[in-house]
N, C-alpha and C positions, 0 to 999 in steps of 0.2 A: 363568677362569684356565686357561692351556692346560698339555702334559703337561710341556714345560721349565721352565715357573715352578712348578708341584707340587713337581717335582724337589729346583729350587734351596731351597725351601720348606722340604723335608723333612730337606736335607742343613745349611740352617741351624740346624734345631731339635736335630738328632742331634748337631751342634757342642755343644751343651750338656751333653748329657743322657753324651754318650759312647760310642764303637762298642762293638757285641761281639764277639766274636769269632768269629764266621761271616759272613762280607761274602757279603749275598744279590747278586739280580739287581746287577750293576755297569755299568762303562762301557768299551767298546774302549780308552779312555784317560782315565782317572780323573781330573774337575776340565778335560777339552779337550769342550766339545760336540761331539758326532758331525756329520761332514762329510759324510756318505751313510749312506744304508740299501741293506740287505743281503737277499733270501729266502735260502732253503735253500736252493733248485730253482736259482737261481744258480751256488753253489757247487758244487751236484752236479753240474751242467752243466758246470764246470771241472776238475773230476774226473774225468770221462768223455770231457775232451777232453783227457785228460793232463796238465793244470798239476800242478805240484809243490806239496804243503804250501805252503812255504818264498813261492815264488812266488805263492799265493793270499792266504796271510799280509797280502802288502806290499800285494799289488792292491786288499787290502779294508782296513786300515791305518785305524783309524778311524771303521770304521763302524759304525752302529746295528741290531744286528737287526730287521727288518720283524717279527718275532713277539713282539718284548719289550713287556712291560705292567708298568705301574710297580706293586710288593708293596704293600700294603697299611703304612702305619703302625702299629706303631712299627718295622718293617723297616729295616737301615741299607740308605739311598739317594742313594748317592753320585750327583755331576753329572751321569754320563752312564751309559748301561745295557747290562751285558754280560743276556744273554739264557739263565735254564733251563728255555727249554721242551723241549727234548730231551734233554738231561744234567744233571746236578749232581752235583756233592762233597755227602756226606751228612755224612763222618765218617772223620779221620786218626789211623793212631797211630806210633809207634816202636817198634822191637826193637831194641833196645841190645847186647842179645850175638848177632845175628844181623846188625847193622850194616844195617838197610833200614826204611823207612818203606811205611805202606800204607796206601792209602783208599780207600774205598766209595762208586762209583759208580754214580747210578741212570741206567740208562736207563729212559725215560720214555713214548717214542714208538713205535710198531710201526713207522713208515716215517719217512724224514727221511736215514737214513746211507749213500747214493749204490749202493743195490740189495741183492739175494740176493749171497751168497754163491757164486762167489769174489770177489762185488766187493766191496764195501763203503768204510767210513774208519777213520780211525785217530782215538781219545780222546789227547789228549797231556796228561800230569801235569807239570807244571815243581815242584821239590823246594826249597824254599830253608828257610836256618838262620838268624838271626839273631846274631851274635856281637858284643856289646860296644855295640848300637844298630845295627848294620850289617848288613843282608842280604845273605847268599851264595847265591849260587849251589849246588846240591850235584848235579843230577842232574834228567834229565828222559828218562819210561820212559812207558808207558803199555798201549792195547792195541787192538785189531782190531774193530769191529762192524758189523754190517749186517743190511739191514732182516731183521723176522720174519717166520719160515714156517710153518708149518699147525702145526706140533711145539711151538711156543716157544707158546702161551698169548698172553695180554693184559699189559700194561704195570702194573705197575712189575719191573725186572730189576739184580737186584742182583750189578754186579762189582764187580773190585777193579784197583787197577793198586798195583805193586810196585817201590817206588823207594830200589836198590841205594844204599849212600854213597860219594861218590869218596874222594879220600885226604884230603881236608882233613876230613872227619866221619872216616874212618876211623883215623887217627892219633892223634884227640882221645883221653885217658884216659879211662876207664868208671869216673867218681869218685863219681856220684853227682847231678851239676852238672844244671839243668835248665835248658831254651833255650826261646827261640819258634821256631816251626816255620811255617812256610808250603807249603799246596798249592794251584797253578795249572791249572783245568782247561780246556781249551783244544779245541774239536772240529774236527780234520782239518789243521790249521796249529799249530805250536808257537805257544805266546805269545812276542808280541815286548817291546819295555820291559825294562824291570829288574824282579826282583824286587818291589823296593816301588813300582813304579808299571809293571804289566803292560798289555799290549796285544790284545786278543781282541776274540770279538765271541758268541759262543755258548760257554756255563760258568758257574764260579764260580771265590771266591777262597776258602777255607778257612783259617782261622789256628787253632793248634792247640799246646801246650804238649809238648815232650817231654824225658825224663830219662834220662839216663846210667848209667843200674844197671851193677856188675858181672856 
């Protein structure tokens, strides 16, 4: 049985049993098999030759990380594989009377993030709310990293990226009401897709409950 029928395998058996809510290793397009694979050293070669996020984004659109390996069961394993061997989403929460969301990002890797400093890449966090069954959009913030120097230690490196609310979270009343929250971790290229069905190819998806206190 090769690693696509595992796959299919494991995302039939999860049908059953039901996700939880931290979607591990995923797929550049959740449910579309990947149409190419992707290294690192690619991208970073893109990087260094000036493509834009935005533009790296589209060029890869679908594809499979070369470094993704399928989690182990009972893991939810969706069709196709976004990749944490460099990043992952640990862990999100809300501040209700500060209006911003924040999550705990591990890097992972000593190298991988397109050189020392000044170069390096950008983590993108995409922030979505769920209202009434609907996912929104709220906000996509994130942060700066690049590979480690003699000073940083060994791997594992815990940030954070900090994600402000635009006006539609911020106008909501602080009654107390609790929502599903979703974060998109995305490395170097924002995710493309929708909320409920994002586009990447190295991250995770984080699903995460937040409340409304005054």
């Amino acid at each position: 049985m090769n690693k696509h029928q595992l796959t299919q395998l494991a995302t039939a058996l999860l049908g059953f049993a039901g996700l939880g809510a931290h979607f591990n290793a995923q797929a550049a397009t959740p449910g579309t098999p990947p149409t190419c694979v992707v290294t690192r050293d690619q991208v970073i070669a893109d990087i260094k030759a000036g493509v834009t996020p935005d533009a790296i984004a589209q060029k890869y659109a679908n594809c499979q990380a070369a470094d993704y390996t399928v989690p182990p069961l009972p893991d939810p394993v969706p069709p196709a594989p976004w990749s944490t061997t460099y990043e992952e989403i640990k862990g999100c929460g809300y501040h209700p009377q500060r209006k911003e969301a924040a999550c705990r990002v591990d890097i992972k890797r000593p190298t991988g993030y397109a050189g020392f400093f000044p170069a390096g890449s950008l983590e993108y966090v995409k922030f979505c709310v769920n209202f009434g069954g609907v996912w929104t959009f709220i906000n996509t913030n994130g942060f700066h990293v690049n590979d480690a120097g003699a000073l940083s230690g060994n791997p594992t490196w815990n940030f954070a990226a900090i994600l402000p609310d635009n006006q539609t979270m911020f106008q909501r009343p602080l009654n107390g009401q609790a929502l599903p929250a979703r974060a998109i971790l995305s490395w170097n290229a924002p995710p493309l897709g929708t909320c409920a069905n994002p586009q990447f190819v190295w991250g995770n998806v984080m699903d995460f409950r937040i409340r409304l206190d005054p």
